[in-house]
C-alpha positions as CSV (number, residue, x, y, z in Angstrom):
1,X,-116.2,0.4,-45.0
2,X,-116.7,2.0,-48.4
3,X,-114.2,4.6,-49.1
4,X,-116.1,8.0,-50.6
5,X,-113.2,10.5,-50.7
6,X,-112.1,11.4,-54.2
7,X,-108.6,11.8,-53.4
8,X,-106.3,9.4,-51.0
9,X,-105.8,11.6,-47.7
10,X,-102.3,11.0,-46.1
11,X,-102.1,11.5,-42.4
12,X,-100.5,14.3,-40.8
13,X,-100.0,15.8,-37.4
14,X,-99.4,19.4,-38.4
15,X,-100.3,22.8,-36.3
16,X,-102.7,24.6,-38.5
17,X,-104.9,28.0,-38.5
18,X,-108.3,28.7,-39.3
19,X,-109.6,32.0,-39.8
20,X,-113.1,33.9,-40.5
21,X,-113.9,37.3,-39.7
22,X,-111.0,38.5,-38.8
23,X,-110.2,35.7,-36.1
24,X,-107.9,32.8,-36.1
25,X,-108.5,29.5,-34.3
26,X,-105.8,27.4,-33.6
27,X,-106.1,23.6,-34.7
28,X,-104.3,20.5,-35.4
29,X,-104.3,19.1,-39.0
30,X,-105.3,15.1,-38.6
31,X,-104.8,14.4,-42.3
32,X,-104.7,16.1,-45.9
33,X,-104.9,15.5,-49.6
34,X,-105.7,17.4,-52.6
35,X,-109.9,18.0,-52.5
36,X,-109.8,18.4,-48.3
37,X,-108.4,17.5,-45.0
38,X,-109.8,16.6,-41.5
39,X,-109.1,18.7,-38.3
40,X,-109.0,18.9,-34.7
41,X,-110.0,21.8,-32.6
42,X,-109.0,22.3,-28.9
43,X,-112.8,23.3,-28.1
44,X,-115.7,22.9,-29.8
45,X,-116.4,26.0,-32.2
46,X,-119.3,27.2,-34.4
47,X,-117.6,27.6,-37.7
48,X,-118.9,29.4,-40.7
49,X,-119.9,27.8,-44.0
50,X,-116.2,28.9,-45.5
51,X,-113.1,30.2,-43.9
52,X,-109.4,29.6,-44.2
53,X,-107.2,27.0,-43.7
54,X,-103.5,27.5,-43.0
55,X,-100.8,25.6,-42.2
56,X,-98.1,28.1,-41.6
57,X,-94.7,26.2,-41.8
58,X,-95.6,24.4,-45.4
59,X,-96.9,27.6,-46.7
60,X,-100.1,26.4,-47.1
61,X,-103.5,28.5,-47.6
62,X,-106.3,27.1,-48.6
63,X,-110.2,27.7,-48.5
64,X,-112.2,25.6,-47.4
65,X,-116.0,24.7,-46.0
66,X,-116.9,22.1,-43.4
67,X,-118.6,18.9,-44.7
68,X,-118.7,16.7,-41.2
69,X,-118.3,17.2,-37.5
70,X,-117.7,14.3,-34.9
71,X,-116.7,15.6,-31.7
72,X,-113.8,18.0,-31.6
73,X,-112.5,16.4,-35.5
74,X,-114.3,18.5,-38.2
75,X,-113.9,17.0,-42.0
76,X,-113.3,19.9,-44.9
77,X,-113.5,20.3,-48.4
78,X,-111.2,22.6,-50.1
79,X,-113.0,24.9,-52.4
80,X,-112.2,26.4,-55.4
């Protein structure tokens, strides 16, 4: 498999936050690195084209938009 991320991801299995309008979704963050990160949600969600990613206990806020979806995983990019 041809690796197409521009930045090594390093696996994590952190409790994470998403929120949009107001509303926060609980998730688990799968894996991280400097351009984006991969989650999983609990149940399958319609997410917006950007929103926030937090990860509470690192002090971590990022924004982000979703770039792939396989089941309950979704893949982001962090935006700038």
């Amino acid at each position: 498999m041809i690796e197409k991320r521009a930045a090594q991801r390093y696996r994590v299995f952190k409790g994470g936050t998403i929120t949009f309008e107001g509303s926060g979704i609980a998730c688990t963050v799968r894996n991280v690195s400097a351009s984006g990160a991969a989650i999983d949600l609990e149940n399958p969600v319609t997410l917006p084209q950007s929103f926030t990613l937090s990860i509470s206990r690192d002090n971590f806020v990022r924004n982000c938009r979703p770039v792939w979806r396989n089941d309950r995983r979704v893949g982001l990019a962090f935006v700038q």
